[in-house]
N, C-alpha and C positions, 0 to 999 in steps of 0.2 A: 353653310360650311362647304358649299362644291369650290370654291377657289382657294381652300386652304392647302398650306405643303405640303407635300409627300415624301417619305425616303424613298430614293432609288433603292436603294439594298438593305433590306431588314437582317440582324443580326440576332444571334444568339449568344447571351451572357447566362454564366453562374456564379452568383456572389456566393460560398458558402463557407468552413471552417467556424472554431471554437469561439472566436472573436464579437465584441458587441459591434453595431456597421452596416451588416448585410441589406436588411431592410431596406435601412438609413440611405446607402450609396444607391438602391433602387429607385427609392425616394426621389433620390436630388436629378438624376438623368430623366426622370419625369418632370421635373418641377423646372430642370434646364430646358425638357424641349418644348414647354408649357409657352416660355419666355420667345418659341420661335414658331407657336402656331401649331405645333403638331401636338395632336390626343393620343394621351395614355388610361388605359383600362387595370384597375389595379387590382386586382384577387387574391385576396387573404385567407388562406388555407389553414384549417386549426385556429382562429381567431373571431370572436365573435363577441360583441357587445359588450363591447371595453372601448373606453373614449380616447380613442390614441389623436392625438395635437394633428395630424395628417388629415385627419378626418374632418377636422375642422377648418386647415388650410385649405383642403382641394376645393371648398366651396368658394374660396376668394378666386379661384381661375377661369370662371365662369364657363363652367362646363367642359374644360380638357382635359380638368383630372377626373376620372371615376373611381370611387373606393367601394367594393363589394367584400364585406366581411360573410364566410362562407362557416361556421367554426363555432360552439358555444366559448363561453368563459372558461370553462374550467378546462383542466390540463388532461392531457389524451394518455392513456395508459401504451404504452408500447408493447410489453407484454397480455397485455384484456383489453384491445380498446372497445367501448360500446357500439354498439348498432348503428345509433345516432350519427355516430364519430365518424363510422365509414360512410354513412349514406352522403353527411354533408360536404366530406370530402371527394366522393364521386359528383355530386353534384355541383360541385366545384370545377371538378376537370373538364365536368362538360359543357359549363358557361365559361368554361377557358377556349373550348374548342369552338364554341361557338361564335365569341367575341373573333377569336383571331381569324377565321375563314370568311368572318362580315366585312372584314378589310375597312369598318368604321376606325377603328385607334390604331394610329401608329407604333405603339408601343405597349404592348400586352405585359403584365407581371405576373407571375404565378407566385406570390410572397409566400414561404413555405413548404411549397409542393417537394422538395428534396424530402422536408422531416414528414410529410406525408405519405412519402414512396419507401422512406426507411422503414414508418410504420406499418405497410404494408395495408394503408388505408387507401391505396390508389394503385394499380397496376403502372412499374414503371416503364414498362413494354408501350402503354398506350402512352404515356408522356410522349417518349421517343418518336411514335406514330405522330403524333399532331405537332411534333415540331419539324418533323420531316415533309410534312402535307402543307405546311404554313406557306403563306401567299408571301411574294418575296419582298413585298414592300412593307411587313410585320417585324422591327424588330420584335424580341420575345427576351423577356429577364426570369432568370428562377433563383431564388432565393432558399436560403435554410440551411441548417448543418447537415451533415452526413450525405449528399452531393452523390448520387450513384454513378460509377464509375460510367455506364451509359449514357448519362446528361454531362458529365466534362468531354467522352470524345467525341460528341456532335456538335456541342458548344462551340462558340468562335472566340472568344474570351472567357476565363476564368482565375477570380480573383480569392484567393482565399485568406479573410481577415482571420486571425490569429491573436488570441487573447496572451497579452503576454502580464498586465497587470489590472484588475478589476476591482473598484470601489465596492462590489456587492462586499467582498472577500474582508470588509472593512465594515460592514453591517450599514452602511449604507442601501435605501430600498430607491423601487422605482421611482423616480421624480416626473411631475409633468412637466410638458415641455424638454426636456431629456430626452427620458427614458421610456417616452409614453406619451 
């Protein structure tokens, strides 16, 4: 992998708001720059051993995508989150920081880490830290609702999907391949 491309200028995006997408549009800027050579590192904050369709494509890219679900199954309390909840969420930030100053992927994703920082499952002072420390040839994605005002003005793009009509709202549930 020593003659593979590099970005001259790593960027910083937040995909967040109410909207289903976020992830989804992480996704596809990985799976686009997959198509041009360059590795992306994908970390799933609050997500953990649930079979999402992603998980099963990165393995067809032979080794550009990385998917690390960081996160049990079940849903994280905002107001009580568990022990567990924090720990794996710190340990998440820190295989974030670790991946991004390896200067191995091009494209770092923190999927999550916003509703992580909302939760107060992850200090978002240290976010801002390692995205400010980041090697300049890392872009870096963060994903999740609730988007703290500190991660959009450091941000160099910010996109915010906006749910304006939703099938759940119709008792329709997750689909694979969808929604999963």
């Amino acid at each position: 992998m020593q003659n593979r491309p590099r970005l001259d200028r790593g960027l910083i995006h937040v995909y967040t708001g109410s909207g289903k997408g976020k992830t989804t549009a992480a996704l596809g800027v990985c799976f686009r720059a997959a198509g041009h050579g360059y590795r992306s590192y994908i970390i799933q904050f609050m997500k953990g051993q649930i079979v999402y369709g992603e998980l099963n494509a990165a393995r067809f890219t032979n080794g550009l995508i990385t998917i690390e679900q960081m996160g049990r199954p079940d849903f994280v309390s905002k107001e009580n989150p568990e022990k567990i909840d924090i720990e794996m969420a710190q340990s998440a930030l820190q295989l974030a920081e670790r991946v991004i100053k390896s200067e191995e992927y091009d494209i770092v994703v923190l999927d999550e880490v916003n509703v992580a920082a909302d939760f107060k499952l992850i200090d978002k002072s240290d976010v801002v830290r390692i995205l400010k420390e980041k090697p300049q040839s890392v872009e870096v994605i963060l994903t999740g609702r609730y988007a703290p005002q500190e991660f959009l003005d450091i941000a160099d793009l910010v996109s915010e999907v906006r749910e304006v009509k939703h099938y759940y709202s119709k008792g329709i549930e997750a689909r694979d391949g969808i929604d999963r």
